[in-house]
N, C-alpha and C positions, 0 to 999 in steps of 0.2 A: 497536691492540694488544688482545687479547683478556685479560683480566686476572686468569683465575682459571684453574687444573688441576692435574690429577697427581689420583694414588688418595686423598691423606691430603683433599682436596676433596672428593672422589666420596664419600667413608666417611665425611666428615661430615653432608653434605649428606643420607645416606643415612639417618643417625644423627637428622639434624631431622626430618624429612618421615616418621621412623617414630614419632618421641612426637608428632606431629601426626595421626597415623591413630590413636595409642591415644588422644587426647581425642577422636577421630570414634567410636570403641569402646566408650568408658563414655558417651559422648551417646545414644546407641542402644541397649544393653545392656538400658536398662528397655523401650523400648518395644518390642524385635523379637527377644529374647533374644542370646545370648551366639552362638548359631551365624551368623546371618542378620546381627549385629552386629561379628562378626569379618571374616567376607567380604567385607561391604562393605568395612570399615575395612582388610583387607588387600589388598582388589583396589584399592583407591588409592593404598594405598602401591605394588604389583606397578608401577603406572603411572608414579608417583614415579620409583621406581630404576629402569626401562627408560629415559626420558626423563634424569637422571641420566647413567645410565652410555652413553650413546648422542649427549649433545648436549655432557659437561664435555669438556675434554680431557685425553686419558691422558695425556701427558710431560709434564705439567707447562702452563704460559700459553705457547701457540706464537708470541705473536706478531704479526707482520702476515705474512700469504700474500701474494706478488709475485702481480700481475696473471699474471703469464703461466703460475704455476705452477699458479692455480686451474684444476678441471674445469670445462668448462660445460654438460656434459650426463652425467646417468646413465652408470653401465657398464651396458649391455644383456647383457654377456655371462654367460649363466646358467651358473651354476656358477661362474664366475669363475678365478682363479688357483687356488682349493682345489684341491691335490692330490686328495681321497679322493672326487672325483667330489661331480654332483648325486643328491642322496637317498641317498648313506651317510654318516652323519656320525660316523667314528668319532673325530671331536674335532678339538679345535683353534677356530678362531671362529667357522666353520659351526654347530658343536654348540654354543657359547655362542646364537651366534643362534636358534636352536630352544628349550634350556633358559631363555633369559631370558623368554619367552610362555608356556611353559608353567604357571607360577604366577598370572600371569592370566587364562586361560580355566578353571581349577579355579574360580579366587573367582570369577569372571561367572557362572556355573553357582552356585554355595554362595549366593552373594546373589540373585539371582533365582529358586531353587526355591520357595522360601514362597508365591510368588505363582501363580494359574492363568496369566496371561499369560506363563509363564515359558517357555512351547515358542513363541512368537513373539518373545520379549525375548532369550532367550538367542542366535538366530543372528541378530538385531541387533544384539547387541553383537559376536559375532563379527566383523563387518561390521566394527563402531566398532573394532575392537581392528585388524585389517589397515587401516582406513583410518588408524588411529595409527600407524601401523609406515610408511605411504608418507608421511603427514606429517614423522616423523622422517629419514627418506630426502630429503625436498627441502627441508626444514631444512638440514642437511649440507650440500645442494649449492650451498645461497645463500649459506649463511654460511662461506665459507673461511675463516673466523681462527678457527674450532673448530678445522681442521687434520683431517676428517674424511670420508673418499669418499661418494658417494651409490653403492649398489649395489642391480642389482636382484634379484639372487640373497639380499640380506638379506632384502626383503622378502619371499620363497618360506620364507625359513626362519621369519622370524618367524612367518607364518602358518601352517603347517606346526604350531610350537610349543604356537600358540594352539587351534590344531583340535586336538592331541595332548591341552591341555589343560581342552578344554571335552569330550574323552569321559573322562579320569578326573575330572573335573566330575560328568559327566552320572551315573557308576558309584558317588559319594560321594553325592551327594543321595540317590537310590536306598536306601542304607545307610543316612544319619543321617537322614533325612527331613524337613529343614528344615522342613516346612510344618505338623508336628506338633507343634514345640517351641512351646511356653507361655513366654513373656517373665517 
């Protein structure tokens, strides 16, 4: 039996793991200023609630899954049942899968500008941030008593989300200039 879910879980949990990023926020505040110190402290939490909201279970504790009701392999089928086709997302859980990455490739980009290795760091983390997306995917697919599909069309979106949002990254650095700010 899996022994925790529903939203009032996910929104706590959500609730912890964000006064845990603000002590990662005033830890760093002195040394790397408030910009470079938010970023980080908020692209951990971005990671937090994706993992969160991706491995609790929405209805509530499902449970135990009967052997024969688990998957055992990925859907391969891209696009999946989404009605609104691959690559329009005019909403629905397609467009959550997209908008949940996008707040972490802005902070991968806001925390790594300060530094010159930042044009080699940033499309490594790119990398780290779609390899978290297929890790959460075969998480899902081991663990049935989440109650949770493995899809590979999520992972197109997550990544999608994350490249979306490491060019308003890339556009915000540019603007506030992390690498100028004084701690």
């Amino acid at each position: 039996m899996f022994p925790v879910g529903g939203v009032g879980v996910m929104l706590a949990l959500i609730a912890l793991s964000g006064g845990v990023c603000v002590l990662v926020f005033l830890a760093l505040r002195g040394r790397l200023g408030w910009l470079s110190a938010g970023a980080i402290a908020g692209f951990l939490w971005a990671l937090a609630v994706i993992g969160i909201l991706t491995l609790i279970p929405a209805n509530g504790a499902p449970g135990v899954v009967p052997a024969e009701g688990r998957l055992t392999s990925c859907s391969w089928d891209i696009g999946g049942p989404a009605p609104e086709g691959f690559w329009i997302f005019s909403g629905g859980q397609r467009m959550l899968n997209v908008l949940v990455f996008v707040p972490a490739g802005v902070l991968l980009v806001l925390a790594l500008a300060r530094w010159r290795a930042a044009w080699v760091l940033v499309p490594l983390g790119l990398v780290g941030l779609a390899a978290y997306s297929v890790a959460i995917e075969a998480t899902q697919l081991e663990l049935a008593r989440i109650d949770r599909a493995c899809d590979v069309t999520d992972v197109v979106d997550n990544v999608t989300g994350a490249v979306l949002g490491v060019g308003i990254g890339v556009v915000l650095a540019l603007a506030l200039r992390p690498w100028r700010q004084r701690p």
